[in-house]
C-alpha positions as CSV (number, residue, x, y, z in Angstrom):
1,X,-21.1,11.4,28.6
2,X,-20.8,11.0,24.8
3,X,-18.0,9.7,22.8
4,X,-14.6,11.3,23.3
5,X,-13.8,11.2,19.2
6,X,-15.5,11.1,16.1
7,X,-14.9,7.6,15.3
8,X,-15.1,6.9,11.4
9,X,-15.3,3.4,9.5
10,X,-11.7,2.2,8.3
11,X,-10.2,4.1,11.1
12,X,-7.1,2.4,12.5
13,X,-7.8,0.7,16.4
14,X,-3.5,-0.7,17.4
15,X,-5.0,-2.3,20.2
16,X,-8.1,-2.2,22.8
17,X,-8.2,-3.7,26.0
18,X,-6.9,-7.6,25.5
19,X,-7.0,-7.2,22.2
20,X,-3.4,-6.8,20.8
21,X,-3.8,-6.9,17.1
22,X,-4.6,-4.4,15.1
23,X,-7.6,-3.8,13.2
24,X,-9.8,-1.4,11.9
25,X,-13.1,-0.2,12.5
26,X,-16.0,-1.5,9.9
27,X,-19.4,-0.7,11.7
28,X,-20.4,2.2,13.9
29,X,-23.5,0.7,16.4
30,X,-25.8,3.0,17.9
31,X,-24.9,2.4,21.5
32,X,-21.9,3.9,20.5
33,X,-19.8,0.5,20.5
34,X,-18.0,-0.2,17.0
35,X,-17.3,-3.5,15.4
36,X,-13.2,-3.9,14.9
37,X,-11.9,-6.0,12.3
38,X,-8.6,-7.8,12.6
39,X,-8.1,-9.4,9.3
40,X,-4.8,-8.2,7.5
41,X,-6.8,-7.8,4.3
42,X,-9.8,-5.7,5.7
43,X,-6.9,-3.6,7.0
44,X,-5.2,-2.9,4.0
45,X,-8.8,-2.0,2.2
46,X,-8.5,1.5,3.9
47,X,-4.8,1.9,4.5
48,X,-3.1,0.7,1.4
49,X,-0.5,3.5,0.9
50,X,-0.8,5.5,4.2
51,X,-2.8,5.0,7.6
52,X,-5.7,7.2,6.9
53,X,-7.4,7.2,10.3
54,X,-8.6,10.9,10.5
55,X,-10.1,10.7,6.3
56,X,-14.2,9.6,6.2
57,X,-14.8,6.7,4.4
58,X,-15.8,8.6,1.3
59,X,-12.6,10.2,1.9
60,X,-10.4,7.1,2.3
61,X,-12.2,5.7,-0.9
62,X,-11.2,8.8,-2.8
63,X,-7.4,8.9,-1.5
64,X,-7.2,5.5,-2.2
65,X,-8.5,5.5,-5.5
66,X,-6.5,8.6,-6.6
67,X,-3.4,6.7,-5.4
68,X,-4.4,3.1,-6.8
69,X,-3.6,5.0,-10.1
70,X,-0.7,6.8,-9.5
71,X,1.1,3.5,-8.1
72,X,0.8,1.4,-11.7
73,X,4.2,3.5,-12.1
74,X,6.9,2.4,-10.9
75,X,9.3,5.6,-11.0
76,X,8.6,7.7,-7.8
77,X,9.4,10.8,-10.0
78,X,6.3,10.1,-11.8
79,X,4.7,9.7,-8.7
80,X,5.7,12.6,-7.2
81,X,4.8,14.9,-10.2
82,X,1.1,12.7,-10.4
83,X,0.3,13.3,-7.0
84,X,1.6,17.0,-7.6
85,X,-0.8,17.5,-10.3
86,X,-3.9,15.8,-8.2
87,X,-3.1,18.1,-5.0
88,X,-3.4,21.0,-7.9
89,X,-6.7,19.7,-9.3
90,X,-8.3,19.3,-5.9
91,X,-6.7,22.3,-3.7
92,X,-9.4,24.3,-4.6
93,X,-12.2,22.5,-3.5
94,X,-13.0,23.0,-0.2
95,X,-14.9,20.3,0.5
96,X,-11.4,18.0,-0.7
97,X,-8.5,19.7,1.8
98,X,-8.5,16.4,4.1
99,X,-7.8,14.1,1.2
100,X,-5.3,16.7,-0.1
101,X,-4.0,16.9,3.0
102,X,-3.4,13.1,3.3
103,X,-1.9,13.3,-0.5
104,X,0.7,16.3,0.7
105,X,1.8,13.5,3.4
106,X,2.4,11.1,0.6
107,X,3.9,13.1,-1.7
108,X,6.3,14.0,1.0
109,X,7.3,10.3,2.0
110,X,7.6,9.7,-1.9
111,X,9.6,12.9,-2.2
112,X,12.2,11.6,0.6
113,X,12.2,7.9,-0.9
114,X,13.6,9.2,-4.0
115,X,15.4,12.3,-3.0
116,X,13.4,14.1,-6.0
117,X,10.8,16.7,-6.2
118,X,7.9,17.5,-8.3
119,X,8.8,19.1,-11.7
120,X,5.9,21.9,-11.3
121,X,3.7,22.7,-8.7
122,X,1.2,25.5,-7.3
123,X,1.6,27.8,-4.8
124,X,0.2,31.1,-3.3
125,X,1.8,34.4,-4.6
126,X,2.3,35.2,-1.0
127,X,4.3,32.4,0.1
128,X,6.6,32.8,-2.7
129,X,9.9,35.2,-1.4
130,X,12.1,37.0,-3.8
């Protein structure tokens, strides 16, 4: 029987077996074991803003990197309309809807944070009602 999941690196792990801490996963083994590590800081290399568990690692870098930028602001505003404009550049890429996907999620924490929305944004000509 093969694994239950696709398991990638930086994937979040709350606990296994007598383990209680949390960790993340950094090496995939061909026996189909995978190394977890525990240290706060290794966590926080993939899951800085958000818990990205579901994002490849190339996909985790990318959320990460888009949103290490858009944090030097400090008004959530900003941020909202920043992440707005990123989910515009990138929605049409299909190869990019998981890490828009995971920037949606953010943009929606921000957006209830700061009780604001984004100034502009894009949307389908059919979801829009008159």
């Amino acid at each position: 029987m093969g694994p239950v999941k696709n398991v990638n690196i930086g994937d979040i792990v709350s606990r296994s077996g007598n383990y209680t801490e949390p960790g993340v996963v950094v090496e995939r083994r061909v026996d189909g074991t995978v190394l977890v590590d525990t240290e706060p800081n290794t966590v926080s290399q993939y899951h800085r803003y958000t818990n990205t568990t579901g994002l490849s690692e190339e996909e985790k870098n990318q959320f990460n990197g888009i949103l290490d930028q858009i944090y030097q602001k400090n008004n959530d505003i900003e941020r909202i309309n920043d992440i707005q404009n990123e989910i515009d550049k990138l929605r049409m890429n299909p190869d990019s809807q998981n890490v828009v996907r995971y920037l949606r999620n953010q943009q929606a924490f921000l957006i209830r944070e700061a009780r604001g929305l984004p100034r502009m944004y894009q949307t389908d000509d059919r979801h829009v009602k008159g």
